[in-house]
C-alpha positions, 0 to 999 in steps of 0.5 A: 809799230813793228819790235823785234819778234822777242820784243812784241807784246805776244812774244813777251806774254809768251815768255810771261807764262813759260816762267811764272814770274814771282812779283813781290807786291807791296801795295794797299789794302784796297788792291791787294786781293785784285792785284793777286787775282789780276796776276794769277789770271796773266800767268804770273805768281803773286807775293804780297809782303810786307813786315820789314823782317822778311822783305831781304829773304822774299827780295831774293826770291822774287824776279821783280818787285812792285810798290804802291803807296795807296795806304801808308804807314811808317813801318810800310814806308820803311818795308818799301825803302828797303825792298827797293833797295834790295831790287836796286842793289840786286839789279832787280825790276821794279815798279813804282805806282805813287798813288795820289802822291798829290794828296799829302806830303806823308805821300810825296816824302815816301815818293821822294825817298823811293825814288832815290832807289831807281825804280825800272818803271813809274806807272802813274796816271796824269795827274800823279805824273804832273805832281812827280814832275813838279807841274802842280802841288795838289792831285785830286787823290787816285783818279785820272782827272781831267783828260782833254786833248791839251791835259794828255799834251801837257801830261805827255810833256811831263811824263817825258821830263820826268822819265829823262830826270829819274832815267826810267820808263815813265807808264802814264794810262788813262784813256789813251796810255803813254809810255816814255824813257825820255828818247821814244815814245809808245802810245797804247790804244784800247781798254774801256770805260768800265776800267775807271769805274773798278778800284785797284784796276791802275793798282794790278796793272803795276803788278803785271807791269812788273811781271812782264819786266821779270819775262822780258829779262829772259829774252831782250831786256827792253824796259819800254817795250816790256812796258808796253805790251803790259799795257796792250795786254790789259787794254785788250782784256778790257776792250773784251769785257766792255762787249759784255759787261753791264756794268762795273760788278759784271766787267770784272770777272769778264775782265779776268776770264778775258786776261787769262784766256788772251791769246797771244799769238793769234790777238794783234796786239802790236797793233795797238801801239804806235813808237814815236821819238820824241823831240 
């Protein structure tokens, strides 16, 4: 895949820390402090609010928003409507992550209710994509489940209905990652198995998903291409801890150390990604 010098993985890191970003994050109690860490480690500045009071004063401060339903309550249902309705009015990015949607109805009634608001991006594993798009009525909670060649086919298939029926970019990782507006498509090689064994890794990958939608306004907005060069961006930290880490407890801050010192313009990381139209 060869994008535009503005559109590459490594122009967009670029424009990523020449702005610092401010991403409001309304996302769970697991992944609130990692997803802030993961942030500040790629060069962006995390906001984390969510009291209904105050989100229409952080929406206007904030260049991009990211929403997780990992742990829901009402008020947090209704502090999430609102800030999605605000980015949406404000033609602001945002990124919806709906967090074993398959798990409850409470989960898929906060789903349906926010995607009436447009989310810029879904950034879901396969199981989440294939309970958005309708293909099954019970995901396992928030892992990736199974990931053969015939479930990443299917899945693939579902993330393509489902970016076409809710005109969005669709972010579907696990072992191989697939990004889709419906008409292109973008597959991410990379990362590493230590990635599935952390909590919250799926959670701040959101973030920093919006983080490179607030850069890649500056530029050329591209929503699929800034998609895609997050994804690079962390499949490439995390293949530079697995060399290291012994485990879970070591990979994450060599997880870290790996995104905050990522060289852009030196690491390929458009090499990474194969474009594809889809049929």
């Amino acid at each position: 895949m060869t994008p535009s010098s503005s559109l590459s993985p490594g122009s967009l890191l670029n424009q990523l820390r020449q702005t610092t970003p401010l991403v409001h994050n309304i996302t769970n109690h697991v992944a609130m402090t990692p997803t802030a860490n993961t942030l500040l480690a790629i060069g962006a500045s995390p906001l984390m609010a969510h009291a209904q009071q105050e989100i229409q004063e952080i929406s206007a401060i904030s260049a991009a928003l990211s929403i997780n339903i990992g742990t829901l309550s009402p008020s947090w249902i209704e502090a999430m409507q609102l800030a999605a309705m605000c980015a949406h009015r404000d033609g602001k990015p945002w990124v919806l992550d709906p967090v074993g949607i398959g798990a409850s109805s409470l989960r898929q009634y906060a789903c349906r209710a926010l995607l009436e608001y447009r989310p810029s991006v879904i950034r879901a594993n396969a199981s989440e994509v294939l309970a958005l798009a309708g293909e099954m009525n019970k995901g396992r909670g928030v892992d990736s489940g199974d990931d053969g060649e015939d479930a990443l086919e299917r899945a693939s298939r579902a993330a393509v209905a489902l970016a076409r029926a809710q005109n969005c970019v669709v972010a579907m990782t696990g072992r191989v990652d697939v990004v889709t507006d419906g008409q292109r498509q973008i597959t991410v090689q990379g990362g590493h198995a230590l990635m599935g064994r952390i909590t919250a890794m799926g959670c701040a990958l959101s973030s920093v998903v919006a983080a490179f939608l607030a850069a890649s306004l500056v530029g050329h907005d591209d929503t699929l291409h800034a998609t895609a060069a997050a994804l690079a961006c962390y499949a490439e930290a995390g293949e530079t801890a697995g060399q290291s880490a012994q485990g879970p407890g070591s990979f994450v801050p060599r997880f870290m150390d790996a995104l905050y010192t990522l060289d852009a313009d030196s690491t390929p990381l458009a090499s990474r990604l194969e474009l594809t139209d889809v049929t």
